[in-house]
RODO-2510 file (C-alpha; in nm, 4 decimals, decimal comma):
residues 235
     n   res          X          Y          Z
     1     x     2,4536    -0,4019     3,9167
     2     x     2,4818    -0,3935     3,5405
     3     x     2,2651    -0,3517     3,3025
     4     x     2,0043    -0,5612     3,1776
     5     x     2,1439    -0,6817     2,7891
     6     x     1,8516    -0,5489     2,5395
     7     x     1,8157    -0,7342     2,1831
     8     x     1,8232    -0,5214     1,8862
     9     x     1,7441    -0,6758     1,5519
    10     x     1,7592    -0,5629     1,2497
    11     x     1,6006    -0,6631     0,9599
    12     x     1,7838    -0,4831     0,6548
    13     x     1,5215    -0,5184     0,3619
    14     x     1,7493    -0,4571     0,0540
    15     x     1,8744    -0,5500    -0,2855
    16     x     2,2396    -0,6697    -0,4287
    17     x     2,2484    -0,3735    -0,7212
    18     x     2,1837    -0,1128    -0,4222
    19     x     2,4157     0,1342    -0,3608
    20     x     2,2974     0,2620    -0,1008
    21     x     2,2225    -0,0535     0,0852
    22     x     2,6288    -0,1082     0,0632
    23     x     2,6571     0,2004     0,2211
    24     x     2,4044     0,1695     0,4488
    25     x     2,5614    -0,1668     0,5960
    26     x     2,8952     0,0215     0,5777
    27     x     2,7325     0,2489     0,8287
    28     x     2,5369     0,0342     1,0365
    29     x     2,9054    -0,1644     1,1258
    30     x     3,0488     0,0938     1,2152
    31     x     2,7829     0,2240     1,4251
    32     x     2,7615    -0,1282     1,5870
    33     x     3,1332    -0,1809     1,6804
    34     x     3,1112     0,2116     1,8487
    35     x     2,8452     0,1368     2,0377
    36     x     3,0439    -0,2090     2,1704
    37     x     3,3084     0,0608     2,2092
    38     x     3,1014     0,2601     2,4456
    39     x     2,9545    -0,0828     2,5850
    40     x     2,5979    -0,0331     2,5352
    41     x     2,3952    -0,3439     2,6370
    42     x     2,2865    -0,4570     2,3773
    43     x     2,3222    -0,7374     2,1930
    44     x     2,2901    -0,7546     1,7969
    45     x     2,1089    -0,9699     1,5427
    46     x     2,1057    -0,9247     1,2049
    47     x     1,9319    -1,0389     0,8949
    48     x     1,9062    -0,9386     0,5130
    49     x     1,5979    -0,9550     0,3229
    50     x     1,4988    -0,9585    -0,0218
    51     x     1,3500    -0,6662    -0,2547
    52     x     1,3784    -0,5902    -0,6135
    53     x     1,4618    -0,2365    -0,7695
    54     x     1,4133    -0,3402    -1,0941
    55     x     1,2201    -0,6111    -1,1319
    56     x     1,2172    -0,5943    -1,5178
    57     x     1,5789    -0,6342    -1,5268
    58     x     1,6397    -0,9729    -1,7493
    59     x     1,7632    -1,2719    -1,5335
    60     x     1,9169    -1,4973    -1,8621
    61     x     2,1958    -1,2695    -1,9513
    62     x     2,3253    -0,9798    -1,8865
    63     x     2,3020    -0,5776    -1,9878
    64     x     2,5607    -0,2898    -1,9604
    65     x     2,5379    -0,0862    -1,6144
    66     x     2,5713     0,2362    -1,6987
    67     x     2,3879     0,1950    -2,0714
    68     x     2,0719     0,0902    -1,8499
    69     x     2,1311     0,3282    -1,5746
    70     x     2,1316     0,5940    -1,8848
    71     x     1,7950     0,4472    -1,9642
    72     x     1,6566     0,5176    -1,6139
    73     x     1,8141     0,8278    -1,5351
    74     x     1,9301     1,0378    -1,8445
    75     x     2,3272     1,0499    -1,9290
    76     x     2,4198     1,3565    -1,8019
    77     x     2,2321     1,3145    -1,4770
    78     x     2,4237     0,9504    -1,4175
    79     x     2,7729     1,0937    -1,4522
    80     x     2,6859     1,3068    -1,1076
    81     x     2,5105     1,1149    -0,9507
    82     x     2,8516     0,8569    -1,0010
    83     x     3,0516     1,1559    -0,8652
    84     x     2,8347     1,1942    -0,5613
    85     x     2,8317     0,8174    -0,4765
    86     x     3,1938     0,7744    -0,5232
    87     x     3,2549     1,0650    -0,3171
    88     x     3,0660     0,9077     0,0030
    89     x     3,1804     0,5383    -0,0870
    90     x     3,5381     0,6704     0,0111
    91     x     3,4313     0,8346     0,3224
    92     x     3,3411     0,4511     0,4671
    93     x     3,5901     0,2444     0,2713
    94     x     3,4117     0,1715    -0,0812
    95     x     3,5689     0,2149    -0,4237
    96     x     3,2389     0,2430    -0,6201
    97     x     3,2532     0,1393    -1,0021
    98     x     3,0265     0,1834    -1,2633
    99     x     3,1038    -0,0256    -1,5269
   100     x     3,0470    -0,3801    -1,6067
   101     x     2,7027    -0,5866    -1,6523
   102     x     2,3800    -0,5492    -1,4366
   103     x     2,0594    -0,7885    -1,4672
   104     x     1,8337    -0,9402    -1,2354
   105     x     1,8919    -1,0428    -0,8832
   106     x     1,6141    -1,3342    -0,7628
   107     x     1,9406    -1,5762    -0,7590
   108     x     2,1819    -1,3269    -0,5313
   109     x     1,8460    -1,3047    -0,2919
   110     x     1,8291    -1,6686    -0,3118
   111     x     2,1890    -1,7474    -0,2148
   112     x     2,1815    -1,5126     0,0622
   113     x     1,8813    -1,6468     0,2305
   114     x     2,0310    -1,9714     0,2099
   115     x     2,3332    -1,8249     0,3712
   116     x     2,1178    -1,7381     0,6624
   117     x     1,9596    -2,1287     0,6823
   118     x     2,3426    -2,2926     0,6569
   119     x     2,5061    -2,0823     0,8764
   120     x     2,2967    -1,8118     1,0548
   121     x     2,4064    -1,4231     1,0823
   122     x     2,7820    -1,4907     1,0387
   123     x     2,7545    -1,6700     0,7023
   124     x     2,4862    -1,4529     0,5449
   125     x     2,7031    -1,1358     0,6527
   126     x     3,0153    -1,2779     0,4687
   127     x     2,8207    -1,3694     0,1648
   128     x     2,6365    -0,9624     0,1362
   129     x     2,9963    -0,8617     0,1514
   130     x     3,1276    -1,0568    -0,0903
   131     x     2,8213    -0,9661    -0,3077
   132     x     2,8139    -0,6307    -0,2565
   133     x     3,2440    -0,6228    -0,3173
   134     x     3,1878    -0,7818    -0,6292
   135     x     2,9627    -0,6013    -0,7920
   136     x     2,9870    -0,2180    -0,6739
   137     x     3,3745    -0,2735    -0,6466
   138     x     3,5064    -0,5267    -0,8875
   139     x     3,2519    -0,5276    -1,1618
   140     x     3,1254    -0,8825    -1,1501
   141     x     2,7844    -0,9851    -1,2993
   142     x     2,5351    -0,9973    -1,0023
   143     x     2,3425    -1,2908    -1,1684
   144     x     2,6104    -1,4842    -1,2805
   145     x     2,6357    -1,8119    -1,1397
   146     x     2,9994    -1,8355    -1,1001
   147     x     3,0089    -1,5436    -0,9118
   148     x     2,7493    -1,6257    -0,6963
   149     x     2,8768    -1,9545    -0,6440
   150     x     3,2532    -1,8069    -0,5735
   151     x     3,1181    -1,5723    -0,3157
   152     x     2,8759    -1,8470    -0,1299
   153     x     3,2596    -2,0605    -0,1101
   154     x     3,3606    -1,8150     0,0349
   155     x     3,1550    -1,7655     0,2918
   156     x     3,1035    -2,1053     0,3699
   157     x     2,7775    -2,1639     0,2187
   158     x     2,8705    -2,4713    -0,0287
   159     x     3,1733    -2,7052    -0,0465
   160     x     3,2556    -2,5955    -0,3699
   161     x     3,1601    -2,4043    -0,6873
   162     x     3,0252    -2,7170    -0,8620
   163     x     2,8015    -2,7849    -0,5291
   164     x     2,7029    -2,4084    -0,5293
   165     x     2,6310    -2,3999    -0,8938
   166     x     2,3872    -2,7191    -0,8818
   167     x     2,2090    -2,5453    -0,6096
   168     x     2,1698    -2,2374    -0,8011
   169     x     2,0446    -2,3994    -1,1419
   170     x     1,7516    -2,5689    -0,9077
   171     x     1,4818    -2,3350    -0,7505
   172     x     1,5043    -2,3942    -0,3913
   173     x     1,4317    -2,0792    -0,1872
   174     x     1,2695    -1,9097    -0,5168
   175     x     0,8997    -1,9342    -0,3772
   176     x     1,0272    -1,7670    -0,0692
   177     x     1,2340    -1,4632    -0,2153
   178     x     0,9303    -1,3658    -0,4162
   179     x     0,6626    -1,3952    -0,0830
   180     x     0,9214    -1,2001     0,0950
   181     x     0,9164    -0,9447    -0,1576
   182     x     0,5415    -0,9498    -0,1734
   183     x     0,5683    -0,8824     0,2237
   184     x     0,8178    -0,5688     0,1766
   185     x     0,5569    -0,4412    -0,0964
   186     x     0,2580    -0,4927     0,1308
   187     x     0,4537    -0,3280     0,4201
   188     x     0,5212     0,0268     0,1754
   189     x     0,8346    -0,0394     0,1066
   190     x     0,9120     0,1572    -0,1875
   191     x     1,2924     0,2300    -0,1448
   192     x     1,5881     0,0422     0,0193
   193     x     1,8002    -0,0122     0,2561
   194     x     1,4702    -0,0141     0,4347
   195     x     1,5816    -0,1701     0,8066
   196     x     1,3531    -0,2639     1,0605
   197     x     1,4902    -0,2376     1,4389
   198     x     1,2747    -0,4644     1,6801
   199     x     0,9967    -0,5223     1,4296
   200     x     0,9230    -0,1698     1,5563
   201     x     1,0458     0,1479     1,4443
   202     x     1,1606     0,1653     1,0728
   203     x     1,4553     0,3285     0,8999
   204     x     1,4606     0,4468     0,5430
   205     x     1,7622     0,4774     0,3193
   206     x     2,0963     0,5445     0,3938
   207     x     2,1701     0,7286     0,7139
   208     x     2,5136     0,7886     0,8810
   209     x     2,6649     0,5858     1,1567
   210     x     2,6159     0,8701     1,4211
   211     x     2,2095     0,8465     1,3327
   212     x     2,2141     0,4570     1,4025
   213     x     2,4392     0,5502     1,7119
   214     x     2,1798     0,7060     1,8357
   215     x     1,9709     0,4715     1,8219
   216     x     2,1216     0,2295     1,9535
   217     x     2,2098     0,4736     2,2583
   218     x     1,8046     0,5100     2,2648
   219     x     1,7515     0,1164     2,2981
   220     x     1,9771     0,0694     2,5420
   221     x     1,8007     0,3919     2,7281
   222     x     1,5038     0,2452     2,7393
   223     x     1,3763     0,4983     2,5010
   224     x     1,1437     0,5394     2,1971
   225     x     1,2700     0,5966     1,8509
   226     x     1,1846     0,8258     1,6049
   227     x     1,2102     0,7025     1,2274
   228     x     1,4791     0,8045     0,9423
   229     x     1,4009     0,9169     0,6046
   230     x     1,4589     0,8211     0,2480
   231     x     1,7168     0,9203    -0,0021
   232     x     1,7345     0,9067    -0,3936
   233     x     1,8995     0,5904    -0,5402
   234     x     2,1011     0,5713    -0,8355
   235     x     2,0629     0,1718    -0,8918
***
């Protein structure tokens, strides 16, 4: 007789400047597609939620990455951290870059909850990895509206970049972003990735693929999960 299918959702609490929510993801894939490898049953849902590292970050224009990661950090403390993350980017596939423009990202967190309403996991997915591309990979300006608007084409979000850029000068969805973000604050959530697995167990920053294995290998066990914990951002 086989085995019962168990749900596992996650709910990946994160923001678009996040390093280590790109990684994160990168590791939570993987992790996914072994344990469909070792056919586990269990069947995945995933969503992406909103948070805000820097919530003082300006939303009308842009500032220089690594001038206000300086800021933050300290100069001399930035160029290893850079090392460090480029170092593990390769390991699951990303080329991390630290130049180009930073601000904001209420309008990213937007977009990709709209993703979600239009066209469910699938779409949303597609859009965070266009998103997270762009900006950790290519450079791009994650407020700009054209970029937005190119990625959410992409993914199937909008017709086209004049339809996605209409949406985006409105405010639909704004109200929501900030009460989910009220809702990660009220929960503790003082770092991200922060992913919540069943609405149960919690998961702090981000851990491997073999740790998320493991869980998964738990679930579909039948057995209780112990929590993950946090690791130092440079975003």
């Amino acid at each position: 007789m086989a085995a019962a299918i168990k749900p596992v959702s996650l709910q990946i609490i994160s923001d678009s400047i996040c390093p280590f929510c790109y990684l994160g993801y990168k590791q939570i894939t993987l992790a996914i597609e072994a344990a469909k490898k070792q056919n586990l049953p269990l069947d995945f849902n995933m969503r992406f939620k909103p948070y805000l590292l820097d919530p003082t970050l300006p939303t009308d224009a842009p500032v220089n990455k690594r001038e206000r990661l300086g800021q933050k950090f300290g100069m001399d403390r930035i160029d290893m951290m850079e090392k460090q993350m480029q170092a593990r980017g390769r390991s699951v596939g990303i080329n991390f870059s630290y130049g180009g423009l930073i601000r904001q990202t209420t309008d990213s967190h937007r977009i990709i909850a709209k993703a979600y309403d239009v066209g469910g996991e699938k779409s949303q997915r597609a859009l965070v990895e266009a998103l997270f591309a762009g900006y950790f990979e290519k450079e791009q300006d994650p407020g700009s509206h054209d970029f937005l608007a190119s990625c959410a084409v992409g993914a199937g979000v909008f017709a086209n970049q004049a339809e996605a850029k209409t949406w985006l000068a409105g405010t639909e969805g704004k109200d929501n972003v900030a009460k989910d973000i009220k809702e990660a604050y009220r929960m503790g959530v003082q770092g991200v990735p922060f992913i919540l697995v069943n609405n149960k167990y919690a998961i702090s920053g981000a851990q491997g693929e073999d740790t998320f294995l493991q869980i998964f290998q738990q679930i579909a066990a039948g057995k209780n999960l112990a929590t993950a914990s946090d690791e130092e951002s440079i975003c």
